[in-house]
N, C-alpha and C positions, 0 to 999 in steps of 0.2 A: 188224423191228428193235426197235420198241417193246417188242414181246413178252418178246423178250431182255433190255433194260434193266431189265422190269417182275419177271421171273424173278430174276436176279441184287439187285436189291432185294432181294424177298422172300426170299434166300437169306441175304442179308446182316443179315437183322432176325430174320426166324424159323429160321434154321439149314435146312439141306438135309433132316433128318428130316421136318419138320413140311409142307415142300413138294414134297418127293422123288414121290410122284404125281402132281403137276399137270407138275413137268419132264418125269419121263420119257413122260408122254402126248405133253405137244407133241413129244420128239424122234420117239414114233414115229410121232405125225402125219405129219412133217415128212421123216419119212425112208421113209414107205411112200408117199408121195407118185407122184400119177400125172406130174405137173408138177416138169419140173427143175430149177426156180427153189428150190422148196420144200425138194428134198433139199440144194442147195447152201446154202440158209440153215441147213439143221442144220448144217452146216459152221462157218458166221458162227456160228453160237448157241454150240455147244461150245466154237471160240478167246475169243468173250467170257466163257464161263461158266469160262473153265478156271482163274483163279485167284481164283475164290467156292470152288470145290469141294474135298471133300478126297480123298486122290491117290485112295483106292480107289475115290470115286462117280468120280472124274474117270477113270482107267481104264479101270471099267467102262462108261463113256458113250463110250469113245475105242474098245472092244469091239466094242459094238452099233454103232455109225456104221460102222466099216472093213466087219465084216461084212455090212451092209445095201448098203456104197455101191462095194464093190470089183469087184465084178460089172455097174457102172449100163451100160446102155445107148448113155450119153451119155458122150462124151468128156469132155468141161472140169468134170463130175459128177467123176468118178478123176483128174485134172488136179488139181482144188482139193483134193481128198482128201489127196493126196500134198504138195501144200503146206502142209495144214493138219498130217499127221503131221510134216512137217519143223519146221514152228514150233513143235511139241510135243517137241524135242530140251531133255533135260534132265528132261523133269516125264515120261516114261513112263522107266519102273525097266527094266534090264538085261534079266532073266527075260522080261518081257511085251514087251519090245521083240522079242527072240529070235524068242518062241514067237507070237504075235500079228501083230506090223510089219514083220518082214522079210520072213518067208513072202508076203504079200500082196505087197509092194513085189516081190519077186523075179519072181512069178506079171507084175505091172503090169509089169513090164520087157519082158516079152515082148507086148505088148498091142499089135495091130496098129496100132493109132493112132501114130503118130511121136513125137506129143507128148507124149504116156501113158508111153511106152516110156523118150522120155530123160529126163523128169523120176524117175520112178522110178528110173534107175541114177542119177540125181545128188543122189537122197535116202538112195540105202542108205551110196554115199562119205561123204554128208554125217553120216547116226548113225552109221556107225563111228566118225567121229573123235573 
């Protein structure tokens, strides 16, 4: 959590260019992680960093996460996922919601997990509206 604060700082003083390596290292620290704690905290890091960032880094980091975390092994892993794409209603653009967030959310709807399955139909109802 510290990490995050300490990023987001540094994002806010030196601009994302200047720091832009040391974020996207910890996300993929944090998201190749053997430990599910750790990929759930790229989760927490993204919703905190998401308005430091500007929409293209934020996109891009919205990219990498779905694609690293949509497949996790662990359930409450694509759980938070899906909650974290829902709180991101608004700041992901039309096209990349399409071509990126639904696709995955569609694939999560079928996810034999129960929980995975209805929270994912109850995020694609929720960005269509």
């Amino acid at each position: 959590e510290q990490t995050v604060l300490n990023a987001k700082q540094l994002i806010s003083i030196f601009g994302y260019d200047k720091v832009s390596e040391y974020i996207e290292d910890m996300f993929q620290t944090l998201l190749k992680s053997d430990n599910y704690l750790f990929r759930m905290t790229a989760l927490t890091a993204l919703s905190k960093l998401s308005d430091t960032l500007d929409n293209s880094t934020f996109q891009s980091l919205v990219e990498t996460t779905v694609n690293n975390l949509r497949d996790d092994r662990v359930p409450n892993v694509k759980f938070v996922l899906i909650k974290t794409i829902e709180e991101f209603k608004g700041k992901i653009s039309g096209p990349f919601l399409r071509s990126q967030i639904t696709p995955v959310l569609e694939k999560l709807r079928n996810d034999p997990d129960c929980d995975v399955a209805y929270f994912a139909s109850n995020a694609l109802q929720t960005l269509k509206k």
